[in-house]
C-alpha positions in Angstrom: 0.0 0.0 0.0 1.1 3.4 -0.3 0.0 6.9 0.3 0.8 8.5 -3.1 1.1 8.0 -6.6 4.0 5.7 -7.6 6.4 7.2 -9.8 6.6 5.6 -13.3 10.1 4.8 -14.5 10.1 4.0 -18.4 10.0 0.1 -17.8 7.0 0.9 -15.5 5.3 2.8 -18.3 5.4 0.5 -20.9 4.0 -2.0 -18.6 1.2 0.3 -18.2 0.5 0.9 -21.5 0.6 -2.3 -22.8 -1.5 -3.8 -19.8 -3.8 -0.7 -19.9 -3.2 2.0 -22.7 -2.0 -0.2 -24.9 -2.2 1.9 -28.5 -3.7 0.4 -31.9 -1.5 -0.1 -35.3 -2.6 3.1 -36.5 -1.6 5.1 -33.2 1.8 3.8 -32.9 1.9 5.0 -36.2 1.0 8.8 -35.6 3.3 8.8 -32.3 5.7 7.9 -34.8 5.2 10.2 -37.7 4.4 13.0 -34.8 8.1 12.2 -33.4 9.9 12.1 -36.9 8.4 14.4 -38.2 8.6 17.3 -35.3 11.4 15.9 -32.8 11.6 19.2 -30.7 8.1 19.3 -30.4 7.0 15.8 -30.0 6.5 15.6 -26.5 3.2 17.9 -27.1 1.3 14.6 -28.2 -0.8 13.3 -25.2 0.3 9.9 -23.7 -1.1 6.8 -24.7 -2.8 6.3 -21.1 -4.3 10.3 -21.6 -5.5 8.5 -24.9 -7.0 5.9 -23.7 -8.7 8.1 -20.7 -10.2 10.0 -23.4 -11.9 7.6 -25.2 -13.3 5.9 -22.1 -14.0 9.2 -20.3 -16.5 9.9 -24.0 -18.3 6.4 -23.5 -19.0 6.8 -20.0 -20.7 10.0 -20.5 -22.1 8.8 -24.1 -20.8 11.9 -25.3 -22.3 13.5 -28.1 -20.7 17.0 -28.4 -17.4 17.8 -27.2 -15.0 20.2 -27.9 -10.7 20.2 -27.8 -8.5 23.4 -27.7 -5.1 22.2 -29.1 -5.1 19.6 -31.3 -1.4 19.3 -32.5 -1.1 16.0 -34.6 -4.6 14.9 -34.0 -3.8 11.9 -31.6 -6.1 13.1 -28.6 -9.4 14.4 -31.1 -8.7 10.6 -32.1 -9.1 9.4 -28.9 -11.9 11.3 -28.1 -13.9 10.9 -31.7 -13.4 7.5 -31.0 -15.5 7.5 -27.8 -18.2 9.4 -28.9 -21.8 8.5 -29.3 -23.0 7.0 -33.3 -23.6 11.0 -34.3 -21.7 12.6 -32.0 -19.8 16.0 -32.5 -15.7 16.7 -31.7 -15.1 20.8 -32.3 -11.3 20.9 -32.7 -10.1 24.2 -32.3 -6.2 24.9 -33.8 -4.4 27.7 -35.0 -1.8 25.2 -37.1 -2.6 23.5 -40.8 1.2 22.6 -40.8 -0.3 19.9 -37.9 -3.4 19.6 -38.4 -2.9 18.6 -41.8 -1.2 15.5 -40.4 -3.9 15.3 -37.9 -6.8 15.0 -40.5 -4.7 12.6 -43.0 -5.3 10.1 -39.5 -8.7 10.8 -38.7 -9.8 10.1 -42.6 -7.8 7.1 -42.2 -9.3 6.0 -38.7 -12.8 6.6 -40.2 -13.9 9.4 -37.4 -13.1 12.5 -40.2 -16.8 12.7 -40.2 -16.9 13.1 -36.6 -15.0 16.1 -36.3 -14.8 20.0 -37.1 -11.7 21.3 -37.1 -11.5 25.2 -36.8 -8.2 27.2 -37.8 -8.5 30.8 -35.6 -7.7 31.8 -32.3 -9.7 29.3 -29.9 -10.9 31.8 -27.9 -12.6 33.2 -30.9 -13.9 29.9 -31.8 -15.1 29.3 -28.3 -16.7 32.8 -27.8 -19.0 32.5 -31.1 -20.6 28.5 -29.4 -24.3 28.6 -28.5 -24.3 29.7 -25.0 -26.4 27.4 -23.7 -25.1 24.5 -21.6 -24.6 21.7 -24.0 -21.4 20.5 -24.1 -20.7 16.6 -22.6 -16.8 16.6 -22.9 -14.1 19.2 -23.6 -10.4 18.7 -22.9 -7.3 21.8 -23.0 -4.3 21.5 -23.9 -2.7 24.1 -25.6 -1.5 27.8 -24.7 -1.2 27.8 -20.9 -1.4 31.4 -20.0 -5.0 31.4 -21.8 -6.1 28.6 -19.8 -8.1 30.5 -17.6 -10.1 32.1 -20.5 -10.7 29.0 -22.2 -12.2 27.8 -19.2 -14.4 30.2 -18.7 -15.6 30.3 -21.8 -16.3 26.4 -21.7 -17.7 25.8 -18.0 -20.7 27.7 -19.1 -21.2 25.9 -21.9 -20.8 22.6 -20.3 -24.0 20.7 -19.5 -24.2 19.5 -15.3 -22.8 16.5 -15.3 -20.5 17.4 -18.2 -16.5 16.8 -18.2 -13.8 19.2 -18.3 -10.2 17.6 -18.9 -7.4 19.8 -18.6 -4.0 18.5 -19.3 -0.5 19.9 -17.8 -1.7 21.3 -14.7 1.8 20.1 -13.4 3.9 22.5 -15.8 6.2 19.8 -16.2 7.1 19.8 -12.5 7.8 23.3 -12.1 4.5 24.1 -11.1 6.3 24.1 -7.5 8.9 26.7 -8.5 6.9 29.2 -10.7 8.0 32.6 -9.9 10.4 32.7 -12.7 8.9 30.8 -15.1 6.0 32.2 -17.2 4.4 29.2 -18.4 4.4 27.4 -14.3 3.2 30.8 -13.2 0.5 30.4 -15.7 -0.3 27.0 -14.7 0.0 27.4 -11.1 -2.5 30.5 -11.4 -5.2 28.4 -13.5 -4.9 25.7 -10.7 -5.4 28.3 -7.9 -8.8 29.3 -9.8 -10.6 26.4 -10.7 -9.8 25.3 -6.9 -11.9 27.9 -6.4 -14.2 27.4 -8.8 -18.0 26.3 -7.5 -19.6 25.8 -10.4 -17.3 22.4 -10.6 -16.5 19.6 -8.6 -12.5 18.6 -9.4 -10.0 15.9 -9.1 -6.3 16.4 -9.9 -4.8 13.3 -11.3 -0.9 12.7 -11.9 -1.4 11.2 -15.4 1.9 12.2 -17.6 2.3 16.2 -16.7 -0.6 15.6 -14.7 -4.6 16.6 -15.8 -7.7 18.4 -14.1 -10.5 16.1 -14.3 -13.7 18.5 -13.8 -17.4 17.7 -13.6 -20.0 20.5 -13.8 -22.7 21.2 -11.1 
């Protein structure tokens, strides 16, 4: 037994994802393409556990419209689109072809392309022109930290009761502890202070890869 999360050295990780996350042919593929393709930038692609979290997190909830700000390579809208109910909706919101253009090429491929509206502008943009009413099953962030607190509250209200809000890097890979001098932690460890206060949610923080909010609405 023990009283916090163990840490996950890369043997323990691929024992996780191949007893729990274990990725199809066609995602080992895009980790692979995503990691030849843009080495320096690579690690921006979820995990294969945040993947697989996705996808289950969409059938629980038999989502049917959900949204994702930051879509990079396309491997998480995958996940999600994957989870969705028969006619169900993914808005992808982007400001990148030079991605996304990879990241469509994969959905068409998976057979989900029809599942999914991808949107090149400024997300906030995107997210400020929705339907305000509360209709949204699933949305999950990950893309420009220091707008994170925008793009939340632009998507709470939109977000049916019940509804999930995923938000990945909430640990500012590990710096979220030291984030005077560091714009991005700051960022991060700012966002976390707010939704903590947040009462429109109830919230869990999990320590999945760099660690992901996991919010249901009121």
């Amino acid at each position: 037994m023990t009283r916090k999360s163990t840490q996950l050295d890369d043997q323990l990780h691929d024992y996780l994802v191949e007893h729990g996350a274990r990725p199809d042919e066609l995602q080992r593929e895009l980790i692979a393409d995503t990691a030849r393709l843009w080495p320096d930038s690579a690690e921006m692609q979820i995990s294969p556990e945040q993947g697989s979290l996705l996808t289950l997190l969409a059938k629980i909830l038999r989502a049917g419209t959900a949204v994702e700000v930051g879509t990079f390579t396309g491997y998480s809208a995958l996940a999600i689109a994957r989870g969705l109910d028969r006619d169900g909706r993914l808005l992808c919101c982007d400001i990148s072809t030079e991605y996304t253009d990879v990241a469509r090429d994969y959905w068409r491929r998976a057979g989900v392309e029809k599942r999914i509206e991808l949107r090149i502008a400024p997300a906030l943009r995107t997210l400020r022109a929705l339907d305000p009413e509360p209709t949204i099953d699933l949305s999950f962030v990950d893309a420009d930290k220091e707008s994170y607190i925008a793009y939340w509250n632009e998507l709470v209200p939109r977000t049916r009761p019940g509804g999930l809000l995923v938000v990945d890097n909430v640990l500012a890979g590990g710096r979220v502890l030291s984030e005077q001098h560091d714009p991005t932690a700051h960022a991060i460890h700012e966002f976390n202070r707010y939704v903590l206060r947040d009462h429109r949610v109830e919230l869990t923080m999990l320590p999945i890869s760099d660690g992901i909010t996991l919010a249901r609405k009121l």
